[in-house]
C-alpha positions in Angstrom: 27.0 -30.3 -51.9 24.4 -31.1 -54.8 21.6 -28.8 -55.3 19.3 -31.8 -55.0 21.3 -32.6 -51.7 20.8 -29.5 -50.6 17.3 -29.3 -51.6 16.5 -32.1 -49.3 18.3 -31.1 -46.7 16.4 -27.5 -46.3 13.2 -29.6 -47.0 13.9 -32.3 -44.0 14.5 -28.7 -41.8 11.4 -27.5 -42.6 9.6 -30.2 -41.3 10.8 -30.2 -38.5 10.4 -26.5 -37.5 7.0 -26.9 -38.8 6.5 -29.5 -36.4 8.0 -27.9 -33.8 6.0 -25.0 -33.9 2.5 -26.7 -34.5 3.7 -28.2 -30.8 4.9 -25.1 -29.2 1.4 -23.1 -30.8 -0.7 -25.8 -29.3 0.7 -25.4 -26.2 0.3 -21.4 -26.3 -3.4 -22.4 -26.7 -3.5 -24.5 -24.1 -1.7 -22.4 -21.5 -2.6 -24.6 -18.3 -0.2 -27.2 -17.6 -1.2 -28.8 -14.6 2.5 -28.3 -13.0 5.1 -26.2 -12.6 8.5 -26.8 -10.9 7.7 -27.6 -7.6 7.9 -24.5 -5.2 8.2 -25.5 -1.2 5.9 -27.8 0.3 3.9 -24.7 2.3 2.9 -20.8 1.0 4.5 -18.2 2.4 1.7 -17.3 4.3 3.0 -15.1 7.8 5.6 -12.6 8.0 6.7 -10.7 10.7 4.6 -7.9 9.5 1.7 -9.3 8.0 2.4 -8.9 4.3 0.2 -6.0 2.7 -1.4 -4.6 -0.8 -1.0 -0.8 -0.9 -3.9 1.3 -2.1 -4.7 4.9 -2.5 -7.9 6.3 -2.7 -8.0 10.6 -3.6 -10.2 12.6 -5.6 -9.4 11.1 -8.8 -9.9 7.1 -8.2 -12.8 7.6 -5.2 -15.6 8.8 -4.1 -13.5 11.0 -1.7 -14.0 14.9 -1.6 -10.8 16.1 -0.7 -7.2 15.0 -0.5 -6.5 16.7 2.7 -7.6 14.2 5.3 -7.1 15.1 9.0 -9.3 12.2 11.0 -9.9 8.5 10.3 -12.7 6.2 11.8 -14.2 2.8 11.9 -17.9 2.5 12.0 -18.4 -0.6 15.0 -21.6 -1.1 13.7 -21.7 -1.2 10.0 -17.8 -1.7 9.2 -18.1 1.4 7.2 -15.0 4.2 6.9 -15.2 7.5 7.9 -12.7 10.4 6.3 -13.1 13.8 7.7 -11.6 16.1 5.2 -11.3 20.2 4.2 -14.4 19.4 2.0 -16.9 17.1 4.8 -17.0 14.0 5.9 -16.5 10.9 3.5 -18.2 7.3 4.2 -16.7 4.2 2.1 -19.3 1.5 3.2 -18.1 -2.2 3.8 -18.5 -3.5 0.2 -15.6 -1.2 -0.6 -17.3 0.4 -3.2 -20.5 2.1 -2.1 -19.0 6.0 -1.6 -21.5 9.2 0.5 -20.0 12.8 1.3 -22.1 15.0 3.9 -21.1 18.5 3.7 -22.5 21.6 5.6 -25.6 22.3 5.8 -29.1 20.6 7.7 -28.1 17.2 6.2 -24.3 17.1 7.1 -21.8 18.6 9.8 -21.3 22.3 10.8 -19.1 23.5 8.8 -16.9 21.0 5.9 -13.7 21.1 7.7 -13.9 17.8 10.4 -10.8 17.2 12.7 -11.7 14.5 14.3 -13.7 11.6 14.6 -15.2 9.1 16.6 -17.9 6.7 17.1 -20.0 4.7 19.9 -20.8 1.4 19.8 -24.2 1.6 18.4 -22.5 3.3 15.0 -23.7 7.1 16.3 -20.6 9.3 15.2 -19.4 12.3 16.4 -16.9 14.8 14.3 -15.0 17.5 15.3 -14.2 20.9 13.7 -13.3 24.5 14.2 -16.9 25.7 15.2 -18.2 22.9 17.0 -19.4 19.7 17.3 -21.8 17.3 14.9 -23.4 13.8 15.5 -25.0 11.7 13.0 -26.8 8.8 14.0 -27.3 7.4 10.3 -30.2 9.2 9.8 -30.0 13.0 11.4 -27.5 15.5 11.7 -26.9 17.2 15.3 -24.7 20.1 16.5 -23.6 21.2 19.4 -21.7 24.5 20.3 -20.9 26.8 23.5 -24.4 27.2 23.3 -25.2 23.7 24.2 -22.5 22.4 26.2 -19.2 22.4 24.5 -16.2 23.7 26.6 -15.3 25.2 23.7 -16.5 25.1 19.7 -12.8 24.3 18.7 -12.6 20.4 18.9 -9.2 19.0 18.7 -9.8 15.2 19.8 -12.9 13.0 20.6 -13.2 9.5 22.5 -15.6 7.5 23.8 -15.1 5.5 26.7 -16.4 2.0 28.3 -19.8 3.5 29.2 -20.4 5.0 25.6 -20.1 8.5 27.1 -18.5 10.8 24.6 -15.7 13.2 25.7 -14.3 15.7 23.7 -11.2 17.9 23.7 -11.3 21.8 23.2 -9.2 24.9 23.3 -10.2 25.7 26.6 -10.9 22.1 28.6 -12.9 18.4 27.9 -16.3 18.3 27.5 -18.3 15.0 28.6 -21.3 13.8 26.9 -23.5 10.8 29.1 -26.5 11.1 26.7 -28.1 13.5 28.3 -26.0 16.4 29.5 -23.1 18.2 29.1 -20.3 18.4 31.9 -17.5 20.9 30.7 -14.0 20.3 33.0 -11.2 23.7 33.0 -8.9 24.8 35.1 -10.4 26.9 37.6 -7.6 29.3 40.0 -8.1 26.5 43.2 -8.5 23.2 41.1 -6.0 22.8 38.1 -7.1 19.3 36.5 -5.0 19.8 33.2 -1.3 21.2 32.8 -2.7 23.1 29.8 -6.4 23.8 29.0 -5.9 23.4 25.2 -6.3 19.6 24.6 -5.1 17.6 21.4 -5.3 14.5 21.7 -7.5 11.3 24.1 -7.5 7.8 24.3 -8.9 5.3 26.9 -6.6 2.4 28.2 -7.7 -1.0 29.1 -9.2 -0.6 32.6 -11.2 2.7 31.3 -9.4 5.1 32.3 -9.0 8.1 30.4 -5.9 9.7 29.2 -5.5 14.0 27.6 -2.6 15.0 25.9 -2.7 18.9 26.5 -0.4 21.6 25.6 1.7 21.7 28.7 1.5 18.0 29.6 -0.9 15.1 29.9 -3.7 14.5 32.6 -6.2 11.1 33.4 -9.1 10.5 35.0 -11.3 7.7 35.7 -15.0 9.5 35.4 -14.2 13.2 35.7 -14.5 13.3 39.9 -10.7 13.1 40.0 -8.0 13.9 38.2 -4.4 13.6 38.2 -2.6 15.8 36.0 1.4 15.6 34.5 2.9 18.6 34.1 5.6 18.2 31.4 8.1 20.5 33.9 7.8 18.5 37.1 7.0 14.6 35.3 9.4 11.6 36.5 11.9 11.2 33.4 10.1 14.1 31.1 13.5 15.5 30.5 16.6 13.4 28.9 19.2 13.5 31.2 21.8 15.9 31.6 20.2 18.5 28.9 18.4 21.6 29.8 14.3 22.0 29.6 14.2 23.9 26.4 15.3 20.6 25.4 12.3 18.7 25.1 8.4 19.9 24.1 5.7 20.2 26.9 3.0 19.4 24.8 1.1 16.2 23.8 -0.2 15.9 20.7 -1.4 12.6 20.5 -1.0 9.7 23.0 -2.0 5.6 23.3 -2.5 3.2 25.2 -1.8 -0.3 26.3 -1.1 -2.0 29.6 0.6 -0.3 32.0 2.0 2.2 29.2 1.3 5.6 27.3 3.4 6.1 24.5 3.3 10.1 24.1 4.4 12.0 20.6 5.8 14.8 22.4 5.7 18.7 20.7 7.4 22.0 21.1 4.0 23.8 22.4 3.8 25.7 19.0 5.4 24.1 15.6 6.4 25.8 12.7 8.3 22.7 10.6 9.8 25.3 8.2 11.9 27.1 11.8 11.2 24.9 14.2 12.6 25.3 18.2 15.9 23.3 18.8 13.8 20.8 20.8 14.7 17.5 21.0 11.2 15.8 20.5 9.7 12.9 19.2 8.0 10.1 21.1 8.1 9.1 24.8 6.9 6.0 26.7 5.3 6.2 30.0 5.0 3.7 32.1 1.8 4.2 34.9 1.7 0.7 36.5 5.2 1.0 38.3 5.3 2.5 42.1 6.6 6.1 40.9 5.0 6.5 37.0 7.4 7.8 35.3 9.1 8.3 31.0 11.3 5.2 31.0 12.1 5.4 27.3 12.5 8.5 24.5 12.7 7.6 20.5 14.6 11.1 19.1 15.3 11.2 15.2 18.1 10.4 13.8 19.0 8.2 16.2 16.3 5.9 16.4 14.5 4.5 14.3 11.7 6.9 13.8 12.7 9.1 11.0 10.9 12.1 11.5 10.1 14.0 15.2 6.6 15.7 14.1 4.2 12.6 15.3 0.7 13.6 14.4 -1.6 10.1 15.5 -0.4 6.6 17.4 -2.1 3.6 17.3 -1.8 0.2 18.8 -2.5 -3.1 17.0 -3.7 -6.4 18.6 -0.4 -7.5 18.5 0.8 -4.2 20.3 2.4 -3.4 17.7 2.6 0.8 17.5 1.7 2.7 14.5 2.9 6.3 14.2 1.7 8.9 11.6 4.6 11.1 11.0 5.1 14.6 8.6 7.7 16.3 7.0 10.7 17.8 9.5 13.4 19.3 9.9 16.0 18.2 12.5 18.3 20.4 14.9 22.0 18.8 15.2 22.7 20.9 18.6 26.4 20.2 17.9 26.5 22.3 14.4 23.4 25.0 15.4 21.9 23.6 11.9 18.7 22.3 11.0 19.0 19.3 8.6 17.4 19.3 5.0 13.6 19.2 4.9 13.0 15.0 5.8 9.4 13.2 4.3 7.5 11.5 6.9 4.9 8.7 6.5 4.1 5.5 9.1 6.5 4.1 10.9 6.1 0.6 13.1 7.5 -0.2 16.3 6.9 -3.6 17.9 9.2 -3.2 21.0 12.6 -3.4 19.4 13.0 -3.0 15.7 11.5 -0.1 13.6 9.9 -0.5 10.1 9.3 2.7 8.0 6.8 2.6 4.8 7.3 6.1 3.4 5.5 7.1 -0.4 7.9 4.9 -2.2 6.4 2.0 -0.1 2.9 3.1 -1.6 1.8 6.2 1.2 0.0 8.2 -1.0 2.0 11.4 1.0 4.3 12.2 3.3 2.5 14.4 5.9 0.2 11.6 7.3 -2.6 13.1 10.0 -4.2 9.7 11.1 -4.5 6.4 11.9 -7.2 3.3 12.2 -6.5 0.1 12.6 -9.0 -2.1 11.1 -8.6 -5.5 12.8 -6.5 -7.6 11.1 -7.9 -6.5 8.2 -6.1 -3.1 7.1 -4.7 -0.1 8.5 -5.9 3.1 7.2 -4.3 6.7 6.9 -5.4 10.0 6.4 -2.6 12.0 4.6 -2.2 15.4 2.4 -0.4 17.3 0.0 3.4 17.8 0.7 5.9 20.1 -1.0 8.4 17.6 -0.8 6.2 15.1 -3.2 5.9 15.2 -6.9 3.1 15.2 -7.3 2.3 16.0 -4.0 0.2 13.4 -3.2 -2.7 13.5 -0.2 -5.9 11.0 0.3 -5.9 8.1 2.2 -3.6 5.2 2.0 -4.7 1.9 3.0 -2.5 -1.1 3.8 -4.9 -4.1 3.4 -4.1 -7.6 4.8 -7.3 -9.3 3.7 -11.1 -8.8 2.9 -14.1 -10.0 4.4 -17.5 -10.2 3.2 -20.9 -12.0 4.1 -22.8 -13.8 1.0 -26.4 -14.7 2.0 -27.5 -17.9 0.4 -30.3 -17.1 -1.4 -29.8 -13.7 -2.5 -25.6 -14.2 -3.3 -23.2 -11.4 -3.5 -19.5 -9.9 -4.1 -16.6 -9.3 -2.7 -14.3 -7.1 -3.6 -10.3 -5.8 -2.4 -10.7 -2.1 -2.0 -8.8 -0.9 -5.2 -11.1 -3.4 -6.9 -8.6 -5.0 -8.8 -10.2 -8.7 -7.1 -13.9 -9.3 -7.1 -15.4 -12.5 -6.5 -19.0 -12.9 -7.5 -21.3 -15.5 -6.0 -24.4 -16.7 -7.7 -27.1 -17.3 -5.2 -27.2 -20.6 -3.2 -23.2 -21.3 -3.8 -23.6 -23.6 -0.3 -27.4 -24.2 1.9 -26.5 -21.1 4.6 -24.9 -17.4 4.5 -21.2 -18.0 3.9 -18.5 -15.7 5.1 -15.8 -14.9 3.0 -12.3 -13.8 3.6 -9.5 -13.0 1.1 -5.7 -12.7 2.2 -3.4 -11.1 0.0 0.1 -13.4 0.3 3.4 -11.9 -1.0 4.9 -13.2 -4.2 6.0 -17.0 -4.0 8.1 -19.1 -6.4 6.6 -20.2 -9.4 8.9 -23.1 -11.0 8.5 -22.1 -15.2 5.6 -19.7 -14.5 6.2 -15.9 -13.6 3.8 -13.9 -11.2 2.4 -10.5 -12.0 1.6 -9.7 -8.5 -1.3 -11.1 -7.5 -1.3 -13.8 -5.1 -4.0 -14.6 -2.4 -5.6 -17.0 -0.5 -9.3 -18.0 -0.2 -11.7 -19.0 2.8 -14.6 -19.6 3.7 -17.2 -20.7 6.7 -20.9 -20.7 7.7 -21.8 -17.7 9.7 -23.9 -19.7 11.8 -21.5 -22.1 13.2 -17.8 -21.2 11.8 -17.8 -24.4 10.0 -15.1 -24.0 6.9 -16.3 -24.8 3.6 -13.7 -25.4 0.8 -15.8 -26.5 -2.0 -19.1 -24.8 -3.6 -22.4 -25.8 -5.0 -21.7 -23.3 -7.7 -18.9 -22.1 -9.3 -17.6 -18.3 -7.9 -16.5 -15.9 -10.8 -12.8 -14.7 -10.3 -12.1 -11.5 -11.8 -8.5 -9.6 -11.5 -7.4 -6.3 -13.1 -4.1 -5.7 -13.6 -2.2 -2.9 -15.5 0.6 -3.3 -18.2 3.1 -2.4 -15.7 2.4 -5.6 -13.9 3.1 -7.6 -16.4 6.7 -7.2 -16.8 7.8 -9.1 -19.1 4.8 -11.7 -18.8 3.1 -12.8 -22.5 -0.6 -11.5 -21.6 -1.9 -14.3 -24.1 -0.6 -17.4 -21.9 -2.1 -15.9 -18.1 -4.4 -18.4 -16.5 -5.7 -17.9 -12.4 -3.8 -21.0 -10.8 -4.3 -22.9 -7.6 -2.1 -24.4 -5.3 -2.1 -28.1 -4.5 0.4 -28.6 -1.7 3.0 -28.9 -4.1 2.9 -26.9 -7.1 0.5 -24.5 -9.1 -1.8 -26.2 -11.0 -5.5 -25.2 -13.1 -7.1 -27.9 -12.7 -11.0 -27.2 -11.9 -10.3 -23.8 -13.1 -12.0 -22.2 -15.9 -11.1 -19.7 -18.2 -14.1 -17.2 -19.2 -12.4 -14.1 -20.8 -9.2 -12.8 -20.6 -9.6 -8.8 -22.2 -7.0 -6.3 -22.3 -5.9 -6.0 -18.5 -8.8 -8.2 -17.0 -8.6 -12.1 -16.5 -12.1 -13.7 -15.5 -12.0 -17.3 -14.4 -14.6 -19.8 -12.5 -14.0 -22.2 -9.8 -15.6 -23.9 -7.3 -13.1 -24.5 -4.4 -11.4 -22.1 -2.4 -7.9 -22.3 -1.9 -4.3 -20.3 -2.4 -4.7 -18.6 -6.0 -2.0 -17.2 -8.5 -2.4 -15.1 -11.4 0.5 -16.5 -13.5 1.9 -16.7 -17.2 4.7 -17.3 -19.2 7.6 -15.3 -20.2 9.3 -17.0 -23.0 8.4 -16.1 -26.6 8.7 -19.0 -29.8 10.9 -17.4 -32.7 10.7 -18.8 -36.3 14.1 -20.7 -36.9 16.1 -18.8 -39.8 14.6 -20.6 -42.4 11.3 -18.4 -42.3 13.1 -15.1 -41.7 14.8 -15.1 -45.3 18.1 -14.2 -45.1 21.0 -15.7 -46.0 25.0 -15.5 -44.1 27.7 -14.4 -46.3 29.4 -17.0 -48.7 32.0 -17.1 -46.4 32.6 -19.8 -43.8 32.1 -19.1 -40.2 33.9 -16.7 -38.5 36.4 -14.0 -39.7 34.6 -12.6 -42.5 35.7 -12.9 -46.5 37.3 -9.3 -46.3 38.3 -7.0 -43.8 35.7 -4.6 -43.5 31.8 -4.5 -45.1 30.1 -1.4 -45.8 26.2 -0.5 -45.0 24.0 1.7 -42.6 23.1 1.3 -39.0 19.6 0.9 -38.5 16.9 -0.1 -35.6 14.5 -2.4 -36.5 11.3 -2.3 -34.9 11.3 -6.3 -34.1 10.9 -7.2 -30.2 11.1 -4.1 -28.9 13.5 -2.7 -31.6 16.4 -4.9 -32.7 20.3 -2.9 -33.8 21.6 -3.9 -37.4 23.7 -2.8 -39.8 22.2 -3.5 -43.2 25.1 -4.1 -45.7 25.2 -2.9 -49.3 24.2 -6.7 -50.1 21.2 -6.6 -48.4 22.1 -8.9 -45.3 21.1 -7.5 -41.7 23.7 -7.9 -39.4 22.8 -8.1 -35.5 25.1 -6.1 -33.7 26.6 -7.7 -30.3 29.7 -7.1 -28.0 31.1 -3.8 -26.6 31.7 -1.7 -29.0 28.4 -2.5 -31.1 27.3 -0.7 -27.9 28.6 2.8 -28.9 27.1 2.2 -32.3 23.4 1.8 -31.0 22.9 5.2 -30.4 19.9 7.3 -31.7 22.4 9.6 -33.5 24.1 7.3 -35.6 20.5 5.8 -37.2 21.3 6.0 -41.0 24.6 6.5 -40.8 26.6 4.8 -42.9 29.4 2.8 -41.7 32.3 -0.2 -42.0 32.1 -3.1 -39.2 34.8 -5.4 -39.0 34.3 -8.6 -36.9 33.3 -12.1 -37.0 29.4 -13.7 -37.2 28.6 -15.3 -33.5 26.4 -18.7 -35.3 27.3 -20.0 -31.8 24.8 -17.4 -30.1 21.2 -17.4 -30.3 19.4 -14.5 -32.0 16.8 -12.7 -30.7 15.6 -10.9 -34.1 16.5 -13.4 -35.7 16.7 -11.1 -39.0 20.5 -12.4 -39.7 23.6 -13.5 -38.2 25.0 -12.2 -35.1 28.0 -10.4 -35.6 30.8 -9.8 -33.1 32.2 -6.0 -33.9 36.2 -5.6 -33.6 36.5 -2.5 -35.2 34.2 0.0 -36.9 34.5 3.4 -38.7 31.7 6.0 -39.7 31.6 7.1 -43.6 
């Protein structure tokens, strides 16, 4: 071909690409087209198990003082969190952000280590630890001992029943607080109320009776003039059938309720995990509606689904769905004498038939878990420690939130905020005429047509307090802001995200603003509430060859002009580092197909070497620093 020919041709190619890319740069800029493919006509808004953000908070990321946490509690009154740890007792307030710790001393608790907690309805809480008892009412610190009422200054477990009276589980019997005196219940030689005096764990079923798991058993009563007491040795069902009574634990270490049933986590009476008894224990149902109560139902590691058979807290959602905080076991196989390998606990679900298990690669921040709240339908929160079986071992409190709720008054504004703080939303005052309450859902990930999700998807409501009335669009606009972290990302250019919305059909940005978009934080206005996206794009523009200068061989496509060419492996640090061997000519050859795999290795940088092969002008390049060649045979210099 001509020069001149050839000149023209190269020039008419250059105008294109330069067109091209003007086109593709402007719409990098731009980065908001107003629809992707479409995904289904409705979000994926309801699993089974209501989908959940994990979160830890320890002594690194928090306000909290410790990372062994043995008791968890919901503030009635104020929506505030209560941690009771080896180093006090830790508040997180409802703004998720606002941290207090009240240690020993006039202005805190007895002593720093709390077992348990509880609260009354009017937001007084009451803690539990080794040397007594402490109340706080939000403004002063009480404690009570032996020497004021308490059964005992050991507390194990605290509830508080229908008529706010406190009652409170010792090593040697219950203690009842009415608000004005103490009433201590033991067993006495002609009255024996509870199989064992020691008692670990309370809770108060529907029709306010009240329920003690103790060391030999389990007992209820009504108001403390009766009782009726279930020794583990003489219980209907206590035992599995057919197996002797060394075979399952006498004592109860925590217990819940719901209609008609207990559900019991059932314990040898002492527990070393390292030796622990050949016992076949774990959790037990009891049914006390029927004619003759009685253990209907046992769940025994391995064999169902509860992985571990050291239960430490059960709770019971509003969908009764039960929530067990398990610990780190080992498991007797009666048929070999052997205990099993040391198994990791965490939280495992039940919801009457089928068994979920989130362990610390779900997100628990440990594997010995100590407690459980359940915060509405808002989160579920766990108190958790160190374990030798985790690296690093972990402890804190793990929270699975659902969503977020927070009230804005109108003329004074205000933020919400999830509680890693990864999503704020701040409102301006007077965003509508009345105080707004605001709740945000986490969803899980949803198809995105062209766009790519970094993990943040969520839906926004709204309504007047004063009437529930839902309000979808603002007088103001509500700043968005989201953290994320470069993990994340994966793969997503950070240049092109944009917060989208979702119109029925497909993500769009429309009424969507931009503000800033800094190194892991996007910030974006808008002034209607709906499902929201953080999304971006994924693939990258490359320069045709023209603007890479190189040149292929003189040859013509394929089998090269000799048999073998000469020149040194090298790894280009282009996308991520690109594999070449740089002949004595100067021309980068990208290396492809399976034995240019047993080149790239670390070893062989600067090696010099002969490739034999073909050039691939039939693949696209991702370096795009020369021709792709195809390597058939090879041999080091």
């Amino acid at each position: 071909m001509p020069k001149a020919n050839r000149f023209l041709l190269w020039t008419i190619l250059a105008l294109i690409t330069l067109i091209a890319l003007a086109a593709s740069v402007q719409a990098l800029q731009a980065h908001r087209p107003e629809a992707s493919a479409a995904p289904p006509a409705e979000l994926v808004i309801t699993p089974e198990i209501p989908f959940g953000v994990w979160v830890t908070l320890n002594i690194s990321n928090s306000g909290l003082a410790s990372n062994y946490v043995y008791a968890v509690a919901i503030d009635p009154a104020t929506g505030a969190r209560w941690f009771g740890t080896a180093a006090g007792a830790g508040r997180l307030a409802a703004d998720n952000r606002t941290w207090s710790t009240y240690t020993a001393g006039a202005q805190g608790p007895v002593t720093n280590t709390i077992q348990s907690i509880a609260f009354q309805p009017n937001g007084t809480g009451w803690f539990g630890t080794p040397i007594g008892l402490s109340s706080f009412d939000g403004i002063t610190w009480t404690t009570y001992t032996t020497a004021t009422g308490l059964c005992h200054n050991n507390v194990h477990a605290i509830a508080v029943d229908q008529r706010g009276w406190v009652w409170v589980g010792t090593d040697t019997g219950v203690s009842r607080f009415d608000g004005a005196n103490w009433q201590c219940y033991s067993n006495s030689p002609s009255n024996f109320i509870l199989p064992g005096n020691r008692v670990h764990a309370i809770t108060v079923d529907a029709t306010g009776n009240l329920w003690f798991g103790t060391s030999l058993g389990f007992s209820t009563t009504f108001d403390g003039s009766s009782w009726t007491p279930y020794y583990a040795s003489d219980t209907c069902g206590w035992l599995p059938p057919g197996t002797p009574p060394e075979s399952w634990g006498p004592r109860v270490n925590a217990l819940a309720a719901e209609a008609g049933t207990l559900w019991l986590a059932v314990w040898p009476m002492e527990l070393d995990w390292n030796n622990p008894p050949p016992h076949a224990f774990g959790v037990a149902r009891f049914d006390s509606d029927i004619i003759s109560p009685c253990v209907t139902a046992r769940f025994l590691p391995p064999t169902a689904g509860l992985p571990s058979n050291i239960v430490n807290a059960i709770a019971i959602d509003a969908a009764n769905r039960k929530w067990l905080a398990t610990q780190d076991c080992r498991i007797y196989d009666p048929q070999t004498g052997k205990y099993s390998n040391p198994i990791p606990g965490g939280v495992s679900v039940f919801d009457g038939s089928t068994w979920l298990n989130y362990t610390t690669t779900s997100g628990l921040a440990s594997s010995i878990v100590n407690a459980i709240a359940i915060d509405g339908p808002y989160a579920e929160w766990f108190g958790t420690q160190p374990s030798t079986l985790g690296s690093p071992p972990g402890g804190g409190v793990s929270v699975l939130e659902h969503k977020v709720r927070a009230v804005i008054p109108a003329a004074t504004g205000g933020q919400l905020s999830t509680i890693d703080g990864k999503t704020t939303l701040d409102f301006p005052p007077n965003v509508v005429s009345n105080t707004l309450v605001v709740t945000l859902t986490h969803l899980p990930p949803q198809p995105t047509g062209d766009l790519a999700g970094i993990g943040h998807f969520f839906d926004l409501t709204a309504a007047l307090s004063e009437n529930g009335q839902p309000v979808v669009n603002l007088d103001q606009p509500v700043t968005i802001t989201v953290r994320y972290t470069p993990q994340e990302l994966n793969g997503v250019i950070e240049s092109t995200l944009g917060l989208y919305w979702y119109n029925g059909t497909a993500w769009v940005q429309g009424g969507i603003t931009t503000v800033g978009r800094a190194s892991g934080v996007l910030t974006s206005t808008t002034t209607h509430f709906t499902s929201f996206a953080v999304l971006g794009q994924t693939h990258r523009l490359y320069l045709l060859p023209l603007f890479r200068n190189y040149q292929y061989p003189s040859s013509a496509p394929g089998r090269m002009s000799g048999p073998w060419t000469e020149g040194v492996v090298e790894l280009l640090d282009i996308e991520g580092g690109c594999w070449v061997v740089t002949s004595n000519q100067g021309v980068h050859y990208e290396l492809y197909g399976p034995l240019a795999e047993q080149i790239k290795r670390p070893e062989n940088i600067g090696r010099k070497i002969r490739i034999s092969g073909q050039v691939r002008r039939d693949l696209a390049s991702i370096c795009m620093v020369g021709p792709i060649f195809e390597v058939t045979a090879y041999e080091f210099l």
